[in-house]
C-alpha positions in Angstrom: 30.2 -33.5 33.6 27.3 -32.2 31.6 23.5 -31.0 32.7 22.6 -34.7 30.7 25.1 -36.7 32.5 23.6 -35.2 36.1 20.6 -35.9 35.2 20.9 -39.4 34.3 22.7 -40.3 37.6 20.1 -38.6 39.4 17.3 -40.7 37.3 20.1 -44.1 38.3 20.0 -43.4 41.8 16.3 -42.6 42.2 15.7 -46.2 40.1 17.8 -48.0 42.5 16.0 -46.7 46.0 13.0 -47.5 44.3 14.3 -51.2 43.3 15.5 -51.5 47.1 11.8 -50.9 48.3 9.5 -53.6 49.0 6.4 -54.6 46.7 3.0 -52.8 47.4 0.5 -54.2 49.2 -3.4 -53.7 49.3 -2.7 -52.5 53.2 -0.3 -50.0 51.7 -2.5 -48.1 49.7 -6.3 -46.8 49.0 -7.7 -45.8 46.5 -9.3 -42.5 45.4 -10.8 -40.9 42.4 -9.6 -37.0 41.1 -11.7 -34.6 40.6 -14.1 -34.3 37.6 -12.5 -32.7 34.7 -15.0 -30.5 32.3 -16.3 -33.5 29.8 -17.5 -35.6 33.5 -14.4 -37.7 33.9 -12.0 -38.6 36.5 -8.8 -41.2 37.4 -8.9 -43.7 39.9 -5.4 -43.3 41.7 -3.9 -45.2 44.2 -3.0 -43.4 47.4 0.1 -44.7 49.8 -0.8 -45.0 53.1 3.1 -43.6 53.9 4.9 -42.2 51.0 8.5 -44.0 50.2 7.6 -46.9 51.9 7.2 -49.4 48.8 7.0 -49.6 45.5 4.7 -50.8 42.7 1.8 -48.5 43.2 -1.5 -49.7 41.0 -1.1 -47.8 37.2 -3.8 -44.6 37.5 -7.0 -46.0 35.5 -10.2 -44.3 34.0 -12.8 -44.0 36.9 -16.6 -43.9 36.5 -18.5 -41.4 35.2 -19.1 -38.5 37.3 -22.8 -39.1 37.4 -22.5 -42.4 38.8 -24.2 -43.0 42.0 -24.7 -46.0 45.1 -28.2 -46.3 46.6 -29.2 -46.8 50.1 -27.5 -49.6 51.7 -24.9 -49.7 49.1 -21.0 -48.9 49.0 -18.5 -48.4 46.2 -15.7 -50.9 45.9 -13.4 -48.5 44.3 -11.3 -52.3 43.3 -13.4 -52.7 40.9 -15.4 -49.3 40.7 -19.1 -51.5 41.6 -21.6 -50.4 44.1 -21.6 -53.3 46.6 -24.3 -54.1 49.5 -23.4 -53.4 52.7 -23.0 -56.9 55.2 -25.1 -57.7 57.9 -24.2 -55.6 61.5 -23.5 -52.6 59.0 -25.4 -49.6 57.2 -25.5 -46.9 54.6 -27.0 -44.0 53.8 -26.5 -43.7 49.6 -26.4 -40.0 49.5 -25.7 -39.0 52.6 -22.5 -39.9 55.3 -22.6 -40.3 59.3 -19.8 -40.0 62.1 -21.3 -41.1 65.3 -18.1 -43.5 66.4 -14.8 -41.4 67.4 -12.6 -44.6 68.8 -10.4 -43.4 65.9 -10.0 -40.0 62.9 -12.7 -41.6 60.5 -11.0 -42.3 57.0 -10.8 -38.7 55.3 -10.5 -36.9 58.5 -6.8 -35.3 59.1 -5.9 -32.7 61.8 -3.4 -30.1 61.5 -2.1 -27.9 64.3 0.2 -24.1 64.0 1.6 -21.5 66.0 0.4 -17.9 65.0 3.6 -16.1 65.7 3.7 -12.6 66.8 6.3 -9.8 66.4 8.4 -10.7 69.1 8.8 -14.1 68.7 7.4 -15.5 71.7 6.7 -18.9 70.9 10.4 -19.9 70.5 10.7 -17.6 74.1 8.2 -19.6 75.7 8.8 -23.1 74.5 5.8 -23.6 72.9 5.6 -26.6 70.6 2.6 -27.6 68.5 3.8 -30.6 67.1 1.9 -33.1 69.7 -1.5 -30.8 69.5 -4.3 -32.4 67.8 -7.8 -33.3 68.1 -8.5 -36.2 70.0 -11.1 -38.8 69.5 -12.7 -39.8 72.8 -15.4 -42.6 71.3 -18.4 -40.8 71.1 -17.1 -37.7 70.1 -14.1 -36.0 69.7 -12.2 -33.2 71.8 -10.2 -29.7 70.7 -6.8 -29.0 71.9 -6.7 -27.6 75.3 -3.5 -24.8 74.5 -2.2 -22.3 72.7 -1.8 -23.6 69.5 -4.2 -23.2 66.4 -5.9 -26.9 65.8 -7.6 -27.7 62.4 -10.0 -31.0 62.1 -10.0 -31.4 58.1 -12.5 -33.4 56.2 -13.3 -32.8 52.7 -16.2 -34.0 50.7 -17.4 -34.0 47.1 -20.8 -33.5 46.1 -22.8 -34.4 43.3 -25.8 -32.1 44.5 -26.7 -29.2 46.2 -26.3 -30.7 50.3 -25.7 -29.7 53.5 -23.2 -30.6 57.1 -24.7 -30.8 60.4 -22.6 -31.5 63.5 -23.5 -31.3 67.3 -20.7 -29.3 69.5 -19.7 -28.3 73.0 -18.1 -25.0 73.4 -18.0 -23.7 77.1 -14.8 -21.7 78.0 -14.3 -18.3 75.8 -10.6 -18.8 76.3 -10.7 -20.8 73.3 -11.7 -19.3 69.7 -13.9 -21.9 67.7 -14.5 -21.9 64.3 -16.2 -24.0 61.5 -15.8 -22.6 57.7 -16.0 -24.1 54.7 -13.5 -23.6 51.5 -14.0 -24.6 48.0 -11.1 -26.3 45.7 -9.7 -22.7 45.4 -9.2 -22.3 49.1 -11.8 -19.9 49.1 -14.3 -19.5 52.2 -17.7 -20.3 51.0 -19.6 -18.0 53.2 -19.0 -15.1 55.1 -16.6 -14.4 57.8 -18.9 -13.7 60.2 -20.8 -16.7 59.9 -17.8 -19.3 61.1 -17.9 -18.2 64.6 -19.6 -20.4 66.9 -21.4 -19.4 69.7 -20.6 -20.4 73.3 -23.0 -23.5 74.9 -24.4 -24.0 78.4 -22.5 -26.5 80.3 -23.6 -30.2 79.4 -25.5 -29.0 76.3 -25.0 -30.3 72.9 -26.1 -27.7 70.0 -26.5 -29.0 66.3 -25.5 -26.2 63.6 -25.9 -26.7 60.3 -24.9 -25.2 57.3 -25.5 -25.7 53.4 -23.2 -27.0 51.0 -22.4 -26.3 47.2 -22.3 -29.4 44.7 -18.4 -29.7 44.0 -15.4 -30.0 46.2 -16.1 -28.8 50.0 -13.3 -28.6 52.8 -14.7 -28.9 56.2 -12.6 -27.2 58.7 -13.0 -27.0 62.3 -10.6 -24.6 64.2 -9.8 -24.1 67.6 -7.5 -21.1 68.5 -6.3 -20.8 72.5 -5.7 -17.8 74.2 -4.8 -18.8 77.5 -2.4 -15.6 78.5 -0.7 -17.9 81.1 -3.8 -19.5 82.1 -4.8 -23.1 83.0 -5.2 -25.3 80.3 -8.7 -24.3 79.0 -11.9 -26.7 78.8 -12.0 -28.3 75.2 -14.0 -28.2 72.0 -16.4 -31.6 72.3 -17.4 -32.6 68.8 -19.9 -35.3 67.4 -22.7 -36.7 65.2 -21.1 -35.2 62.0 -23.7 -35.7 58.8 -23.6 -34.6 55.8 -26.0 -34.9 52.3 -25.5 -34.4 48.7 -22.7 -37.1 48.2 -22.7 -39.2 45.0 -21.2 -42.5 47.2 -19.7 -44.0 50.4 -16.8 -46.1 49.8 -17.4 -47.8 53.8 -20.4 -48.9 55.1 -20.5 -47.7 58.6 -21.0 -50.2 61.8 -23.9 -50.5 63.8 -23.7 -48.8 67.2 -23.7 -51.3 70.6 -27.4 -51.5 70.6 -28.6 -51.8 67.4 -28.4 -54.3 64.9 -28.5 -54.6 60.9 -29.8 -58.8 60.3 -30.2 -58.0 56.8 -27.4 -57.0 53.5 -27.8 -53.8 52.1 -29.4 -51.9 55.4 -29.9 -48.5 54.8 -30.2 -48.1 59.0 -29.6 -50.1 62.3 -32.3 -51.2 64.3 -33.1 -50.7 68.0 -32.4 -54.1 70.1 -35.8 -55.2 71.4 -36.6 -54.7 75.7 -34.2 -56.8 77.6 -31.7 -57.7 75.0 -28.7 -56.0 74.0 -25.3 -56.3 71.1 -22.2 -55.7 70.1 -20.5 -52.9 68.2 -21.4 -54.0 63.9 -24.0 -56.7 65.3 -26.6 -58.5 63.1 -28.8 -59.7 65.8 -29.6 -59.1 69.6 -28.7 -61.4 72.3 -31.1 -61.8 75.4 -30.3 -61.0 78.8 -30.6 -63.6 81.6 -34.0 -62.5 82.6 -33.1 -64.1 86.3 -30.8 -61.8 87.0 -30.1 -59.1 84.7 -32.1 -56.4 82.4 -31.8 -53.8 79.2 -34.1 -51.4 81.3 -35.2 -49.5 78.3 -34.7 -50.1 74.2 -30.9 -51.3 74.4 -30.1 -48.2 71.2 -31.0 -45.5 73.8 -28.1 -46.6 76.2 -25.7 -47.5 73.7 -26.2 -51.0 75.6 -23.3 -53.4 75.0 -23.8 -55.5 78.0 -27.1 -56.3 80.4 -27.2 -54.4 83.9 -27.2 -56.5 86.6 -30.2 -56.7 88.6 -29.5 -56.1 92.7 -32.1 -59.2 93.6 -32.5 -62.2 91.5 -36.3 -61.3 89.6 -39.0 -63.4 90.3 -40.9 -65.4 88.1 
């Protein structure tokens, strides 16, 4: 049988798993625009949610120009490549993105852990097995890996301007290397090596670091190395309030925090809930607390308030 012939049945067979594969869904796929090529233009692909596991993918189409922008309280429906308002109970910032909720990784956030091996081999001696090591969203923020492994948080960005990242962390036991640098599309550290360590907090305190960010492609990494030498598991990375500027578009509008409210279609923040009244998680308005029995005690956003606090004595009128 000739190079041809091998080929062909290759091309037969691949044709045939494919045919055997259900159609695509929307809930099997997003979609995502390339980068900008040199005369400002770009594809709008569609990515599967899990590779192989249908068939039919959306045809790659010409995106929007490179310059093209959402305001305030706006999204882009990458569908049909519009700028959209955002609903009632949610916000936007235009040029700018916020991660204040960590019940879940955020869309665009991955995590990838490793095993730095040394001469000897002692990883496969010891047992040691990074496939289960992650970062861990805990609601409010988000928590490092408490072992040996090496633990990336991922989240890249493109920017249409000059912009910047800032991100408030938690960083208490020295057993545990952390790290924050940012690469470029060439896998090239945008700033010095020196300035990627962060320092070591107080117990309880959350410190906010910034750093500036170059219009293009920027790859947000967020490492945490352990060096336990036998130890007990060491006291984690905490992680929260990610934000970053310069971005040309948000392709989500982002929920309203328990709280605070959004009554109005393209909101470009949440509002607090008034004195004894309180909401849900992506809440248009507030609902008021039975004043008999129950209270807010301060502006509901400043407690995260999702319910009233019951009062020990009925109030009196």
């Amino acid at each position: 049988m000739g190079l041809a012939e091998v080929a062909a049945l290759i091309l037969l067979h691949g044709a045939a798993v494919v045919s055997a594969l259900p159609a695509c869904t929307e809930a099997d796929y997003h979609f995502e625009y390339t980068e900008c090529d040199s005369r400002g233009s770009r594809w709008r692909v569609a990515i599967p949610t899990t590779p192989g596991r249908c068939s039919g993918l959306p045809e790659p189409i010409i995106g929007r120009e490179c310059s093209f922008s959402c305001g305030s309280g706006e999204f882009l429906d990458l569908l049909n490549q519009t700028c959209s308002k955002c609903a009632a109970g949610t916000y936007s910032l235009g040029s700018g993105v916020r991660f204040t909720e960590w019940d879940n990784f955020p869309p665009g956030f991955s995590t990838v852990a490793t095993y730095v091996e040394d001469m000897d081999n002692t990883a496969a001696a010891n047992g040691i097995n990074c496939s289960s090591s992650s970062w861990v969203p805990q609601g409010t923020y988000i928590a490092s890996n408490r072992d040996d492994c090496t633990v990336s948080l991922i989240y890249s960005v493109h920017l249409k301007k000059p912009g910047s990242v800032s991100f408030e962390y938690q960083y208490v036991d020295n057993s545990i290397f952390f790290e924050f640098f940012v690469q470029n599309d060439q896998c090239q550290d945008t700033e010095s090596t020196e300035q990627k360590w962060m320092r070591l907090t107080e117990r309880d305190e959350w410190t906010r670091h910034s750093l500036t960010l170059k219009t293009g492609t920027n790859i947000l990494y967020w490492r945490t190395t352990g060096i336990l030498l036998g130890q007990k598991l060491a006291k984690q990375v905490l992680l929260k309030g990610i934000y970053i500027e310069g971005v040309a578009y948000t392709s989500v509008c982002f929920p309203c925090k328990p709280g605070t409210y959004s009554d109005m279609a393209g909101s470009s923040a949440c509002k607090p809930c008034p004195r004894n009244t309180f909401s849900a998680r992506e809440a248009s308005s507030c609902q008021k607390c039975d004043e008999t029995r129950q209270f807010s005690g301060k502006p509901a956003s400043a407690l995260g308030q999702l319910h009233c606090i019951n009062l020990l004595t009925p109030r009196l009128r």
